[in-house]
Every structure is written in C-alpha cells, then in structure tokens.
C-alpha positions, 0 to 999 in steps of 0.5 A: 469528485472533489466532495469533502467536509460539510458539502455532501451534507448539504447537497442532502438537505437540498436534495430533500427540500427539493424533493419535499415528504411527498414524495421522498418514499417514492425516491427510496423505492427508486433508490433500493431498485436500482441497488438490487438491480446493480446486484443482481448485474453483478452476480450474473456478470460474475457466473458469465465469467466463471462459466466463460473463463472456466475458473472462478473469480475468487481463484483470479486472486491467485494471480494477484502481484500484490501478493508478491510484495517483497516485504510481505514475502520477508515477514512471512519468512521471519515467522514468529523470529524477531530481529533481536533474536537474530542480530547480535546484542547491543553491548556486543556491538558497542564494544566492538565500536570501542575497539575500533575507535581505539584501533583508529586513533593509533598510527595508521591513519586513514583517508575517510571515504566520502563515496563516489566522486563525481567525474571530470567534466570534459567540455569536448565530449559534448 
C-alpha cells in the first residue's frame, strides 16, 4: 500500500482522535466480529473444500513445486557429509598447481583459450 515508517502510526492517532474515548470500545467489539467471522469463513471454506475435493488441504502441500527446489534436493542429498569431506585437500591442490605451472613454463607453449569467439558478420545475411 505503499505504507512505511511512521505513516501508519500516524493514520492510528488520527483514526483515535477522530473516533474519540466514546466510542472506541465499540470499534474494538466491531473489529473482533469481524475477525472471528473471517475465521469462521475460513474453516468452513476449507471443510467445503476437503468434503468437495475429497483430500485435505494440509495433503495439497504434497503437490507443492517448491518443494522441488534443486538446491534443497542437494542438500538433503549431502546429509550430514560436508564438502571438505568429499573434495580433496587444499595442499593436494596447490601442488598440483605448482606442477602444472611448471609444466607450462617448459617448451610447449599454448595458445590461451580465451572461449567462444564471436562469428563474422556477414552484411548480405540480413
């Protein structure tokens, strides 16, 4: 709505001062009616579902595709493994970057593979 900081605060001290003591308590009465009205709505509308659909609601939540998030599925997966666990030691790996660097530096030289390049343009293709 739009709403943030001090502006419902405010619209609340209005709304009292307009109001006034008098008749604040019969407001409240109003306002709690109304809540348990909306609950009531709500429980009902959600036997009429469960006796119309046959299944209930709580059951929907089955169906649910966040529940299919792939990074969820992993970490379930991992279990109580960690990474580190799995994945080989930092030393292990500088050592084999060491040997690789030295590798590099003796006479077979490679071109550095600086990815996709980007095609011809071609202005009679258009």
């Amino acid at each position: 709505m739009g709403l943030g900081g001090w502006e419902p605060v405010v619209l609340l001290i209005v709304f009292l001062v307009i109001i006034g003591p008098q008749r604040l308590p019969e407001y409240t009465r109003n306002v709690v009616r109304m809540v348990r009205r909306a609950r009531r709505w709500v429980d009902d509308s959600r036997e009429t579902v469960e006796s119309e659909m046959g299944i209930a609601v709580d059951d929907l939540r089955k169906y649910d595709p966040r529940q299919y998030d792939p990074r969820r599925i992993i970490r379930e997966a991992w279990g109580d493994t960690s990474p580190e666990d799995i994945l080989p030691d930092k030393e292990a790996l500088a050592v084999g970057a060491a040997g690789a660097a030295a590798k590099k530096t003796g006479s077979s030289r490679r071109k550095k593979d600086t990815g996709p390049q980007r095609a011809p343009f071609d202005d009679e293709a258009t």
